[in-house]
N, C-alpha and C positions, 0 to 999 in steps of 0.2 A: 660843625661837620666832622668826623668821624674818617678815618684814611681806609682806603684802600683793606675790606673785609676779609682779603684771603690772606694779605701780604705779613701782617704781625697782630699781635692782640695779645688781652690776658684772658685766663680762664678759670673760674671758680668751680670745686662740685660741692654740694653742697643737699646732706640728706637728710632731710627732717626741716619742721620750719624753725628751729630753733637754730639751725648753722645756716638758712635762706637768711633770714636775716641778719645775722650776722656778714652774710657775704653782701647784701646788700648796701650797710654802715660801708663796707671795707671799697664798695666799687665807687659807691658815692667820693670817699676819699681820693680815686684814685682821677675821676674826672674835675673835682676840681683845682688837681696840680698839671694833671697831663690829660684837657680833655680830648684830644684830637685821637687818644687811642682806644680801638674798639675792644669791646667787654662780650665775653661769652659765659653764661653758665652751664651748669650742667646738674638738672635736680630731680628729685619725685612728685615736688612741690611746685607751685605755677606763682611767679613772681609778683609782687603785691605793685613795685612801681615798673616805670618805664628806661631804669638805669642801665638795665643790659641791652647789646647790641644784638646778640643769639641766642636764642633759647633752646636749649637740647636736656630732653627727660630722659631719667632714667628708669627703668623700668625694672620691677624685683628689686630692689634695694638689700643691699645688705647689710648696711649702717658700720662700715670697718674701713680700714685704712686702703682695701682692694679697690676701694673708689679712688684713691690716687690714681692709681694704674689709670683707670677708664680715662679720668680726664686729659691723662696723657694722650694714649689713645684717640683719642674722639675730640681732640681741638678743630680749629676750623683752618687755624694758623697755619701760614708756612714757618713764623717763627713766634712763638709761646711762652708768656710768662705767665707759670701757675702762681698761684697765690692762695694762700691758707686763708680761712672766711676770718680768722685773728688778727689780721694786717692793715696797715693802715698806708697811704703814700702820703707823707707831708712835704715832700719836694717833690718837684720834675721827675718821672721815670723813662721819658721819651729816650737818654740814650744809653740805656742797659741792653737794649736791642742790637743796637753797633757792635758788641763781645761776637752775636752769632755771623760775623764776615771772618770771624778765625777761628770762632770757637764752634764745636758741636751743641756741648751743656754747658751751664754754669750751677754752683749752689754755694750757698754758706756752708762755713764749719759747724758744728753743734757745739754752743757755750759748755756747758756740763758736757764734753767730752773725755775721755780717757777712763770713764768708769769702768770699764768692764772692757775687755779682748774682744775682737771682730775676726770671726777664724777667715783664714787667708790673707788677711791685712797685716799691713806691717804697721807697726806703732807710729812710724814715722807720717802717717796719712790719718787723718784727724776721721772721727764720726761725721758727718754732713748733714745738715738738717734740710727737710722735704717741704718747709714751707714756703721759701723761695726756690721756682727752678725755673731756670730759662733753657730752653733748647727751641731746636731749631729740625722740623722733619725732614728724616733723610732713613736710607735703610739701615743706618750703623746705630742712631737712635732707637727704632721701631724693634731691633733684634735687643738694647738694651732694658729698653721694657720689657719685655716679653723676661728676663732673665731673670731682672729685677721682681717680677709674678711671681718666678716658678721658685724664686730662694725665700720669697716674701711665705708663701705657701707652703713651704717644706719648713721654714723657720716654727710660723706657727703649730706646724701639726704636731712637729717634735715636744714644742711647749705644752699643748692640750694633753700630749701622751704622761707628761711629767706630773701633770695637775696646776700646771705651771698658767695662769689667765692671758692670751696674746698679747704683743704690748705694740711697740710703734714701727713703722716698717723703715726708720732709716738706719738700722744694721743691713739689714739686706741690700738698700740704697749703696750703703756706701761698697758694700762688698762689690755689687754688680759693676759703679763704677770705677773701680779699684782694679779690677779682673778687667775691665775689658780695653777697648782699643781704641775709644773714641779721644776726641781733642778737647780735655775737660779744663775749665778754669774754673777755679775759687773766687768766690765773689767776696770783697770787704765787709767786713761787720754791717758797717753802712747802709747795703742795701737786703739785711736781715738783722734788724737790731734787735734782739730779745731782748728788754729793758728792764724785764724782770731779774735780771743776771749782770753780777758785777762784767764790764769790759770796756776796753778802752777803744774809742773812735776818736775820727779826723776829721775836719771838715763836715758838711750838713748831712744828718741820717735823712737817706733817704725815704729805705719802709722801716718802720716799727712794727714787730710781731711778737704781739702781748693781748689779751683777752681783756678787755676793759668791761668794768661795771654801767661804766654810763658811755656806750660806742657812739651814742649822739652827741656829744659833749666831748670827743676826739681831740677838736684842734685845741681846746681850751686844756682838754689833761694832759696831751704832748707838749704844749708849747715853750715850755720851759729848755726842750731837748736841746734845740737849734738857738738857744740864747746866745753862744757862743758856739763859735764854730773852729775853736783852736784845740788841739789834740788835748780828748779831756779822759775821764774815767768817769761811766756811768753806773751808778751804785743804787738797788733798789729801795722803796720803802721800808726804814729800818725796821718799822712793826711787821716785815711780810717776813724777813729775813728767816725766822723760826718756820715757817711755810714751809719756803725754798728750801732749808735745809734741812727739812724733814722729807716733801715731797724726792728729793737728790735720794735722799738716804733708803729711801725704800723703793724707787727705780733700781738703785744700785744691788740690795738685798736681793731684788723680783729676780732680776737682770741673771744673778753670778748662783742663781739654785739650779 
């Protein structure tokens, strides 16, 4: 059974059947660590199984990172953990929810941060990544989205003007909650592990957020993560490394034109 549908939940958006199923792998994960919490998506596409708890379409699609926003938007939650269709839960997520009795938002830092300046930021506040966020609705949230849109959408238009291709919206992200007023905390590696990226964690990672080749085959390619659970350094597949530090390098290039 499933708790209380208005009171907490996650939400997926997901636009194309190529990212539905993927959020699908990713919710399956999440019910067999923590199933007593309710799952909402939010897609163009009509779900193949019965693993979500809500169903909410989106209508016009525009297959770009402005779907973050919506799913902000349009939870069902009083308190909300998004989740990137990449993710996976191999622990307990039930009490990440506990943060929102102090906190407004939560999110991870971005591993590959400090590539590039985030105007109005101080160096001192990291890049944040958009594929873990927990918040909680209130009116100090609801005005931070909205803020978070309008730099999202002024960010790109200036890029288009440049010839410059749109890229990911957590500069804006981090601007919006950088600038504003809300009660934010930093969430642990832990419970955004990009695995694909050297970092050191503590104790059991929570989610893992990484795009796996076989997402049916999850607990069997994670399982190594949690082998030990003493402060370690997670280091990726050394043949991917040439990737990573190519994909870094031309982010970085995109990023500083």
């Amino acid at each position: 059974m499933t708790e209380n549908i208005t009171e907490r939940g996650i939400i997926y958006v997901a636009t194309g059947s190529k990212y539905l199923a993927e959020a699908e792998h990713s919710a399956r994960s999440v019910k067999r660590v923590s199933p007593k919490i309710p799952i909402a998506i939010i897609s163009d596409f009509i779900p193949s199984s019965n693993i979500f708890d809500v169903k909410l379409t989106i209508s016009n699609p525009e297959y770009s990172f402005v779907h973050n926003f919506l799913a902000l938007t349009r939870s069902p939650f009083e308190k909300t953990l998004s989740l990137d269709t990449d993710t996976f839960a191999i622990e307990p997520i039930d009490e990440i929810f506990e943060l929102l009795d102090r906190f407004d938002i939560a999110a991870a830092a971005e591993p590959a941060r400090y590539l590039y300046p985030i105007t109005s930021v101080s160096t001192a506040f990291p890049e944040l990544n958009t594929g873990v966020i927990l918040y909680r609705r209130n009116k100090a949230i609801l005005e931070l989205i909205q803020q978070w849109d309008e730099l999202y959408r002024s960010e790109i238009a200036l890029k288009i003007s440049m010839g410059i291709p749109p890229w990911h919206d957590q500069l804006s992200f981090t601007r919006a909650i950088y600038c504003s007023k809300v009660n934010f905390f930093m969430l642990p590696p832990e419970f955004n592990a990009r695995v694909l990226m050297p970092q050191a964690v503590s104790g059991p990672i929570r989610i893992v957020h990484c795009r796996l080749k076989r997402p049916n085959l999850y607990e069997k390619d994670l399982s190594k993560l949690n082998a030990s659970v003493s402060p370690r350094n997670i280091n990726p597949n050394p043949r991917r490394i040439p990737e990573i530090v190519w994909r870094t390098l031309s982010l970085f290039l995109i990023l500083k034109r």
